[in-house]
C-alpha positions as CSV (number, residue, x, y, z in Angstrom):
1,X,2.3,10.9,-3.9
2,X,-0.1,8.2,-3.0
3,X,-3.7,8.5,-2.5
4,X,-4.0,7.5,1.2
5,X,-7.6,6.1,2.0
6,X,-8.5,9.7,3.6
7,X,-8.0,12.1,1.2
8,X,-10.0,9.7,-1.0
9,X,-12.5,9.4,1.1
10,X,-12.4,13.5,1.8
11,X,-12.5,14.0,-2.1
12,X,-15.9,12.1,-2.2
13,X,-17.2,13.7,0.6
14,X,-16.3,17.4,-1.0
15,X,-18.4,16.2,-4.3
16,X,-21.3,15.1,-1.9
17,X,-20.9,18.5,0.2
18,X,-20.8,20.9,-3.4
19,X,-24.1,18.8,-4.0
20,X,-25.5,19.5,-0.2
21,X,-24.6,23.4,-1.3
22,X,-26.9,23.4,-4.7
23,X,-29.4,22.3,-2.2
24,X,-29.0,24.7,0.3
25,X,-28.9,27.6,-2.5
26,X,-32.2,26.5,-3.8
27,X,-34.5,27.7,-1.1
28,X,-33.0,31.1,-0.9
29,X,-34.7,31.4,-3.9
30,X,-38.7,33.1,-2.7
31,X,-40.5,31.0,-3.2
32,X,-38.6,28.0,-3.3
33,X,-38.7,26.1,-6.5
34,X,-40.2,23.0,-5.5
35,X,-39.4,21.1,-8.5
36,X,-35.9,21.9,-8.8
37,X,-35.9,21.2,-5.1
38,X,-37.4,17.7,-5.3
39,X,-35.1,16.9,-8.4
40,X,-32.0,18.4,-6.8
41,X,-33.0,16.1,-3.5
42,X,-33.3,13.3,-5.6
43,X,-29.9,13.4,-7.2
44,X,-28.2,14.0,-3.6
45,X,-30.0,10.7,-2.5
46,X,-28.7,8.1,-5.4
47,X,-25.4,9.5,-4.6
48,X,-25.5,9.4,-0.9
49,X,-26.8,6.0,-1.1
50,X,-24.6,4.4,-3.2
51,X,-21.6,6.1,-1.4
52,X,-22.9,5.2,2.0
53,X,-23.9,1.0,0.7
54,X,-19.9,1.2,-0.5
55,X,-19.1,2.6,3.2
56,X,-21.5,-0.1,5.0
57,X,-20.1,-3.1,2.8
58,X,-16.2,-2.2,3.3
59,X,-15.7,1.0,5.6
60,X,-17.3,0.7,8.2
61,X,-16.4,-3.3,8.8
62,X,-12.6,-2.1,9.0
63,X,-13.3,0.4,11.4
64,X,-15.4,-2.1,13.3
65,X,-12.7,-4.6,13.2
66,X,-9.4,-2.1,13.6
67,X,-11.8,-1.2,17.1
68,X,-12.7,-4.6,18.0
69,X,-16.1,-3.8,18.7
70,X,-19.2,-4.7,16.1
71,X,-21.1,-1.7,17.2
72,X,-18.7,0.7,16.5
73,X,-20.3,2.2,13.3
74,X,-24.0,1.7,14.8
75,X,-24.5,5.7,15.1
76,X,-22.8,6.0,11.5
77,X,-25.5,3.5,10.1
78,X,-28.2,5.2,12.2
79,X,-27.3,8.6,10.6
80,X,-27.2,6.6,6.8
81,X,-31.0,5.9,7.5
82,X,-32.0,9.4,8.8
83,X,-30.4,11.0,6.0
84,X,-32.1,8.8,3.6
85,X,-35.4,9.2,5.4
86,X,-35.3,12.7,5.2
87,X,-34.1,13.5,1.3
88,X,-37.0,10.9,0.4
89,X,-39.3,13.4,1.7
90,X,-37.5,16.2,-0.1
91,X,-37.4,14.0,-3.4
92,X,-41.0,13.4,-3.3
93,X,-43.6,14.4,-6.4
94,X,-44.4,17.8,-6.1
95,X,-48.2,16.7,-5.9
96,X,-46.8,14.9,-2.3
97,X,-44.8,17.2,-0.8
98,X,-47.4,18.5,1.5
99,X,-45.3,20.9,3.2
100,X,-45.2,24.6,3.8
101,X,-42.6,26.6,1.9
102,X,-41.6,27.1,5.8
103,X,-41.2,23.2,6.5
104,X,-39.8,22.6,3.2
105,X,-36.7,25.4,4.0
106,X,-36.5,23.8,7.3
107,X,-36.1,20.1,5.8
108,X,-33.4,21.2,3.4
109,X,-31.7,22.8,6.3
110,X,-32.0,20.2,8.6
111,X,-30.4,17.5,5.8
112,X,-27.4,19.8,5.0
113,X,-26.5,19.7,9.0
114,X,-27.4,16.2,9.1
115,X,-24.8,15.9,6.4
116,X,-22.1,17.6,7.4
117,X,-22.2,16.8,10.8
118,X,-22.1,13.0,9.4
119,X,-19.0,13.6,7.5
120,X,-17.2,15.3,9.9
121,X,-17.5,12.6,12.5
122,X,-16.1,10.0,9.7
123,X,-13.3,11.9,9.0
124,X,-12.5,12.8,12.6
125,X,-13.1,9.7,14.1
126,X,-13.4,6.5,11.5
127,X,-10.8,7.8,9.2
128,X,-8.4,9.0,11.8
129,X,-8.5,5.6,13.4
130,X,-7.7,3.7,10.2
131,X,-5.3,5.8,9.4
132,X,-3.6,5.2,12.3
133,X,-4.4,1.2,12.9
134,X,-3.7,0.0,8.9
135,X,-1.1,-0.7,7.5
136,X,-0.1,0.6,3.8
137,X,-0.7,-2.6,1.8
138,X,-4.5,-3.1,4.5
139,X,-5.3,1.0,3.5
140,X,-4.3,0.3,-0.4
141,X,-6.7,-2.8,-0.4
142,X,-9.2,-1.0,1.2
143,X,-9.2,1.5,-1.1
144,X,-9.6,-0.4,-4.0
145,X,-13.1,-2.0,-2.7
146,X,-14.4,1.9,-2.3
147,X,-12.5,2.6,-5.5
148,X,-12.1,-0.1,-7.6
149,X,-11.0,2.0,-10.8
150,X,-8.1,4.1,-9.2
151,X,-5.1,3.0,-10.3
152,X,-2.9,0.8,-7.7
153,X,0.3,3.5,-8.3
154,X,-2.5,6.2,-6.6
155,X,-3.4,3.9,-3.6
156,X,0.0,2.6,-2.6
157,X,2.6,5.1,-3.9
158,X,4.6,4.6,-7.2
159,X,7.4,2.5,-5.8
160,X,5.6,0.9,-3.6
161,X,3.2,-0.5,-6.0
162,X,6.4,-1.3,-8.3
163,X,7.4,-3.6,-5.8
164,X,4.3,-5.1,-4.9
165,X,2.9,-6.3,-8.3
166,X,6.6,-7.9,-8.8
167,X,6.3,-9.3,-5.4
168,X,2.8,-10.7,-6.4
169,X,3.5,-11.8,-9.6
170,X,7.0,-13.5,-8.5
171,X,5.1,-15.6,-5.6
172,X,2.8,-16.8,-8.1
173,X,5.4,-18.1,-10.3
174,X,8.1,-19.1,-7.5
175,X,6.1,-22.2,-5.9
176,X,5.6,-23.6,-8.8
177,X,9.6,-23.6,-9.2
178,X,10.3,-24.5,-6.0
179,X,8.1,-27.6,-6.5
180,X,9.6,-28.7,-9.0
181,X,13.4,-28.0,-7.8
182,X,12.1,-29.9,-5.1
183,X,11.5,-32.9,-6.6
184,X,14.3,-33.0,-9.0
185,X,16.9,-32.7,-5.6
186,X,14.6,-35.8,-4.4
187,X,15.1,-38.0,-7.2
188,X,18.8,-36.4,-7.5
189,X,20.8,-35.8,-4.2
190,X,23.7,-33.8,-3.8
191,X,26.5,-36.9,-4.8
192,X,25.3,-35.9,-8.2
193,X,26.2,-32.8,-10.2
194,X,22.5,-32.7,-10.8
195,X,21.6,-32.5,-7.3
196,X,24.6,-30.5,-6.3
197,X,23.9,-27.3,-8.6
198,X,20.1,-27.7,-8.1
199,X,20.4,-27.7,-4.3
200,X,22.1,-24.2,-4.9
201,X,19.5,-22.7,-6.7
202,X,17.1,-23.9,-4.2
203,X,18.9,-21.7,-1.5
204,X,19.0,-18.8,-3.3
205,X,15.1,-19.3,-4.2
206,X,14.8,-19.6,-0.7
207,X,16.8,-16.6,0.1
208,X,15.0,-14.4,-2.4
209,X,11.9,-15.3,-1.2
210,X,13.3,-13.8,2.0
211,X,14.3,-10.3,0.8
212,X,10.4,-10.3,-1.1
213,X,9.1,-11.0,2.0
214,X,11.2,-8.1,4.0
215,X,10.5,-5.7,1.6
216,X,6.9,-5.8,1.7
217,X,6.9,-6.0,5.1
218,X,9.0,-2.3,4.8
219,X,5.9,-1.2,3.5
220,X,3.7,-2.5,5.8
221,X,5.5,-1.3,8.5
222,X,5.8,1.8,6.9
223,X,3.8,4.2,9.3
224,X,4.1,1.9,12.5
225,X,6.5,2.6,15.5
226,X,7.7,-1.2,14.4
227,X,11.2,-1.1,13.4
228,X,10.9,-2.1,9.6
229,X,12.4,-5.4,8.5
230,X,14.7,-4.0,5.9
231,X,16.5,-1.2,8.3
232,X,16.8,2.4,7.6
233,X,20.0,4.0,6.0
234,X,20.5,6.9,8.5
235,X,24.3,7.8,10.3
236,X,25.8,5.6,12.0
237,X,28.8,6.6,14.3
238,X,29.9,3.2,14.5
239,X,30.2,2.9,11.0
240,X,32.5,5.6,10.0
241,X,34.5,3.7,12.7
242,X,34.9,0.6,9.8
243,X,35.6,2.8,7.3
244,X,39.5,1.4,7.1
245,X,38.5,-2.2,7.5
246,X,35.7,-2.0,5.2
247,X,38.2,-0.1,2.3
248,X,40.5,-3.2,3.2
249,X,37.8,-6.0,2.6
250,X,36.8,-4.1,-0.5
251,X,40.2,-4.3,-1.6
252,X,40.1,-8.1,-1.2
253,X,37.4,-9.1,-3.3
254,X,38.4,-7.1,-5.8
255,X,41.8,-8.9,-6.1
256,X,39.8,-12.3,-5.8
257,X,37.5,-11.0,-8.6
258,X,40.7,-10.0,-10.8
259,X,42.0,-13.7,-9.5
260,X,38.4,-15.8,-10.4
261,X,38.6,-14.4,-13.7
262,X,41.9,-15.8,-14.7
263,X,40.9,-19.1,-13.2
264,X,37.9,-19.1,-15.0
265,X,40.0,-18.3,-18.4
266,X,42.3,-21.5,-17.2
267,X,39.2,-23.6,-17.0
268,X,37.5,-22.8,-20.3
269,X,38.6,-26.2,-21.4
270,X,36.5,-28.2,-18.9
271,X,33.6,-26.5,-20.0
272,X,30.6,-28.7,-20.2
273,X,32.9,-31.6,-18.9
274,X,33.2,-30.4,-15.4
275,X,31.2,-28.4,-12.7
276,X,34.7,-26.6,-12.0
277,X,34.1,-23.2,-14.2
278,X,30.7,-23.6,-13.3
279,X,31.4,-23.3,-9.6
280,X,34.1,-20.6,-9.8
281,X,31.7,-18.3,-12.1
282,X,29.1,-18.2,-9.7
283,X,31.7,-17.4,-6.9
284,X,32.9,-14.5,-9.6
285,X,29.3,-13.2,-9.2
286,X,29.0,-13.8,-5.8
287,X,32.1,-11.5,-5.6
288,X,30.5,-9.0,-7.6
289,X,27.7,-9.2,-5.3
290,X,29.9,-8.5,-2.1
291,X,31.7,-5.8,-3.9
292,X,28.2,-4.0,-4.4
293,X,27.6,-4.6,-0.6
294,X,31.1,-3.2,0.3
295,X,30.9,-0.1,-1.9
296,X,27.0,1.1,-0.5
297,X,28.8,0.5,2.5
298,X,31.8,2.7,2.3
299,X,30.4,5.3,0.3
300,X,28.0,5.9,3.4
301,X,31.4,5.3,5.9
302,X,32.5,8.1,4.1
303,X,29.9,10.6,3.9
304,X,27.0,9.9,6.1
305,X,23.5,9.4,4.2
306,X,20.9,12.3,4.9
307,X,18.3,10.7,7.4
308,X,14.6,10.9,4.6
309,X,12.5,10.2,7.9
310,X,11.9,6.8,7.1
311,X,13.4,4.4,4.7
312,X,13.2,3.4,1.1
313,X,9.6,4.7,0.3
314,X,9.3,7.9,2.8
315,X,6.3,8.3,4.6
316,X,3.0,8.9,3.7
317,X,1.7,12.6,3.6
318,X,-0.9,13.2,6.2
């Protein structure tokens, strides 16, 4: 299961809270152990302050965004500086504390509400909000700028990330191809054989670039009331209803497959010398290709798929 950008964010806040606790336990102690107070404050603050700079730097500008309003975060910022004010004091040399056992219980108290109350207002409020407004791919990106060592698989899901590094690394490459397919069909149109079979490959480039581009979107979609651009497999009424027809189609390209072959056998003598076997092999696969379609399709004509409340990749756990 992926590691959504809340339960991240609540893990970090649990480390940061056990560390509010050692505090807390310290001045139970009579007296309190000044020292271990200071150096136990002091530790709290160079976490707190790196975890809030992270928060201030990426958080909280989504948040503000997501909102559309740059003041969102103000009182989230406001409680960064309090909390920082008042663990200096507590972190202070001994020699400086200046304070009565009485104030120094008090200040350890007062951060450890500070604290939590801070925490639970991000979670509530910021957190539930982004959850809500980002998409997977936005949450996942996020994530890795509070996170930058967790593993992509954790912040977008196993298949999901499957799919997007081969989506990334196939639109870095696929330009590049296209550009030069492109300017092979302009020095070569399709009155050549050159231009003819390249202009093929061009659509299908095209086409895949398509299917890339609907899939990710699938995942962006994911948690959004938007229909997702690769639909759902869930029952269809209507399809059990095509059940015959589809059988009988199925039965048709697989009587043109049995036929392409034994054209293509015919033709093995124009290899090389003719786009003929060349042309009927890739209508053999594009037969192969409809038969794959036709089968998915009748196998769920025939017994309706169980509905996994939401397509390919599932929904995230809350």
């Amino acid at each position: 299961m992926a590691t959504t950008l809340s339960s991240a964010i609540h893990s970090e806040h649990q480390k940061l809270l056990g560390q509010v606790s050692e505090l807390t336990a310290l001045v139970a102690n009579d007296p309190p152990d000044r020292e271990r107070i200071r150096a136990t404050s002091a530790a709290l603050r160079r976490q707190l302050a790196c975890h809030m700079a992270l928060e201030e730097r990426s958080l909280y500008p989504a948040y503000e965004r997501v909102t559309g309003t740059d003041r969102a975060a103000a009182s989230l910022v406001a409680d960064h500086r309090d909390i920082l004010r008042r663990l200096d004091r507590l972190s202070a040399p001994s020699t400086e504390l200046g304070q009565s056992e009485l104030n120094l219980v008090e200040g350890v108290w007062g951060v450890a509400a500070i604290v939590r109350m801070h925490l639970d207002k991000e979670e509530d409020l910021l957190l539930a909000e982004l959850d809500r407004r980002l998409t997977p791919v936005e949450a996942a990106a996020l994530l890795h700028t509070l996170q930058p060592d967790l593993p992509l698989a954790e912040r977008l899901g196993p298949t999901e990330a499957i799919l997007y590094n081969h989506v990334q690394d196939h639109l870095r490459n696929e330009q590049f191809a296209i550009d030069g397919y492109q300017r092979i069909t302009a020095r070569f149109d399709r009155s050549s054989y050159v231009g003819y079979l390249v202009a093929m490959i061009l659509e299908d480039e095209r086409r895949h670039h398509q299917l890339f581009s609907d899939l990710l979107a699938s995942i962006e979609q994911r948690d959004s009331a938007t229909p997702p651009a690769v639909p759902e497999v869930r029952p269809l009424p209507e399809l059990a209803e095509l059940r015959e027809q589809l059988e009988q189609y199925l039965g048709f390209e697989q009587q043109d497959r049995t036929e392409l072959a034994s054209l293509a056998r015919s033709l093995r003598s124009e290899r090389d010398r003719s786009l003929w076997p060349v042309l009927v092999e890739i209508m053999r696969r594009d037969t192969d290709k409809h038969i794959h379609i036709l089968q998915f399709l009748c196998r769920n004509a025939t017994t309706p798929p169980r509905h996994r409340g939401s397509h390919c990749f599932g929904k995230r756990a809350g």
